[in-house]
N, C-alpha and C positions, 0 to 999 in steps of 0.2 A: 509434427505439430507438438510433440510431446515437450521437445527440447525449446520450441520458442515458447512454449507456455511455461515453462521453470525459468526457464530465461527472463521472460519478460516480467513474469511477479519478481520474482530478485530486486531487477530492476523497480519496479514499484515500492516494494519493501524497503530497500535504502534507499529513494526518494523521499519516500515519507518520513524514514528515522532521521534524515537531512534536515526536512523541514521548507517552507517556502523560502522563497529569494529575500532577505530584509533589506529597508529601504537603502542600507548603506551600499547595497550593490554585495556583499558577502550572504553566504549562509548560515541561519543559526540551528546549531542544534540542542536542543533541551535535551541534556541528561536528566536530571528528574529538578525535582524542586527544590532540595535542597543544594544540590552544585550547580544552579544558574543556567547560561547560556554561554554555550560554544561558538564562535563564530569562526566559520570557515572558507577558504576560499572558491570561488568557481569551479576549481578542479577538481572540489570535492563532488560537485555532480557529475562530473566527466566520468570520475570514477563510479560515481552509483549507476553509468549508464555503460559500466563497461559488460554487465551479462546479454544487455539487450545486444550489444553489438556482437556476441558470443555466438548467439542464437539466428543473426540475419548471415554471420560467417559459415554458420553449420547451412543454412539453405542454402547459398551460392556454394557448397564443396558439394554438397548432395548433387545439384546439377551438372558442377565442373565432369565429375566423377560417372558422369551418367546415369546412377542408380535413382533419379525421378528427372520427368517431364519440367519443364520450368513452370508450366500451370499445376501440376501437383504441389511442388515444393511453395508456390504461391499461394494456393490452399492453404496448404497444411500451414503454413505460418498467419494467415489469416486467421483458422479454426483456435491454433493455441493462444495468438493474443487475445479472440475475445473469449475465451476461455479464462485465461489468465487474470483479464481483467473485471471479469464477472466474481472467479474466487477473493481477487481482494481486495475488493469492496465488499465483502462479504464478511471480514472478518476487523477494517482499517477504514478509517473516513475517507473523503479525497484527499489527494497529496497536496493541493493548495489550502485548505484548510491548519488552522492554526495549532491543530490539536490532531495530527497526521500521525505524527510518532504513539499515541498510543492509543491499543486497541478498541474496536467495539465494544468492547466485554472484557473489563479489568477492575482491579480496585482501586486502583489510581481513576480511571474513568467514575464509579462509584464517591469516590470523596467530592470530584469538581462538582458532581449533581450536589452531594450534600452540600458544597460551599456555595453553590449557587442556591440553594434555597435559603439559608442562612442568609444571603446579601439579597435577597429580595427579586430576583433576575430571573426566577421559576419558579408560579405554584406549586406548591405541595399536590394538588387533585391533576395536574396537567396525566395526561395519558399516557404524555413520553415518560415519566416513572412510574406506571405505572407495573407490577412483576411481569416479568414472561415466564410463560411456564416451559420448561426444560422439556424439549422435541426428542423422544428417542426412535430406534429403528420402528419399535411397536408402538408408536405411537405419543399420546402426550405420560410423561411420567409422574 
């Protein structure tokens, strides 16, 4: 489980640095905002799906090999993807979302809030800006 869940965030992780499918049929990906958009072909997601397929390779040798049941290794690749997929979104929007490449929690995310209130597109009182307060082991800091 350990390996489909590395595997499959990867997989997530350069999805989302990809970006969605644009209408022209190619992928864009935003380096930042001052160097525009990249557009890229199809086979750039083949390749951001190359860990996932790393990780279903790794469960069929496990059982080739005998060392699990083919309902363990089914398990176990069950428990790391939604594992996998619980950590990142945890930390990255959805990967169809337009703003996929960057984090929950960035300063690049921090300025679009500021330009969005600026352009009129978000209250200043709305509760999604409102602070979060920083969660440690012992509690709030």
């Amino acid at each position: 489980s350990i390996g489909m869940c590395s595997m499959l965030f990867l997989t997530l992780f350069f999805l989302g640095k990809i970006g969605p499918v644009g209408s022209s049929g190619r992928l864009n990906v935003v380096l930042s905002k001052d160097m525009g958009v990249l557009r890229l072909a199809p086979a750039a997601a083949l390749a951001a799906m190359t860990p996932a397929l790393l990780g279903f390779w790794l469960c069929v040798t496990r059982v080739h090999d005998n060392w699990h049941h083919p309902s363990d290794a089914i398990a176990g690749a069950l428990i790391g993807s939604a594992c996998s997929i619980f950590w990142y979104h945890l930390g990255y929007p959805p990967n169809w979302s337009a703003t996929s490449h960057i984090p929950l929690v960035s300063p690049i995310r921090d300025q679009m809030d500021q330009d969005q209130i600026r352009a009129g597109c978000i209250d200043e009182s709305s509760p999604l800006l409102a602070p979060k307060p920083l969660v440690g082991v012992a509690g709030v800091l």
